[in-house]
N, C-alpha and C positions, 0 to 999 in steps of 0.2 A: 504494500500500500504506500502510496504517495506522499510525501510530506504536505503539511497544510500550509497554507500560504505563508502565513506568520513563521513558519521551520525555516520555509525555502529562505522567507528573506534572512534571517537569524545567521541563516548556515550563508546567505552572500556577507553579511555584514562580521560574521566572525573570517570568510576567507579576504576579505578586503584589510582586516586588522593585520592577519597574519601574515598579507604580501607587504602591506606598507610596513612593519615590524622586520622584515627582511627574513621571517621564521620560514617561508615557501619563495618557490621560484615559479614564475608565471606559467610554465609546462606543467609543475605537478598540480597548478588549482586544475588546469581543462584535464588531468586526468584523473582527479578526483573527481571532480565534476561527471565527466562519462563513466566512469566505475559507481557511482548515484546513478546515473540514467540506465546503466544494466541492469542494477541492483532493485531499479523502480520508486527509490525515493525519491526523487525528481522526473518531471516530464525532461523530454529534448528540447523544449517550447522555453524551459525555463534556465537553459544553460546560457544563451547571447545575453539576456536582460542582467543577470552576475554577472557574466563576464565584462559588462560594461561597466558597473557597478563597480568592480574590483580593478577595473583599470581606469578608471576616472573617465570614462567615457571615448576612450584611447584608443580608434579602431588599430592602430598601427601596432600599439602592443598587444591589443587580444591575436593578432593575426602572428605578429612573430610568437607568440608562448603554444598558436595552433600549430602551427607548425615546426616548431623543436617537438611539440608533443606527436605528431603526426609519425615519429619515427619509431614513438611509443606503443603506439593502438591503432589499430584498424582505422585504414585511409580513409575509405565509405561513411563512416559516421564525423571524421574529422571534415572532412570534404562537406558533410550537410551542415556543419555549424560554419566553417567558414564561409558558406552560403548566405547563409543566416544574416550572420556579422557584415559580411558586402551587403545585404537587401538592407540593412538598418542605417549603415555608415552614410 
């Protein structure tokens, strides 16, 4: 089951503490992030809207941390978020 709204935002607003705190690197938020969307506590719908969140609105760095991540996990699912991230930017 899915996290509920208030989780989703929690869990951007703790992974935004912990890039700006310098504790993660921008590749391991989007692979936490898609290891939740396997795992089904988050929608795919809800990973761009964090990721923008966590990079201050920075298409240029949610795109480079997709792709260092991209070398991590399945192209297919990284390929739909950087989709995503271009439709929003």
């Amino acid at each position: 089951m899915a996290y509920s709204q208030s989780k989703t935002e929690a869990v951007s607003t703790h992974l935004r503490n912990r890039f700006m705190e310098g504790n993660v690197e921008g590749h391991e938020i989007v692979v936490a992030l898609i290891s939740m969307v396997k795992a089904q506590k988050i929608h795919i719908d809800d990973v761009a809207p964090i990721l923008f969140n966590v990079f201050f609105d920075n298409p240029e760095g949610i795109l480079s941390a997709l792709e260092k991540a991209s070398t991590l996990v399945d192209d297919e699912l990284i390929d739909s978020i950087i989709s995503e991230v271009n439709e929003n930017a």
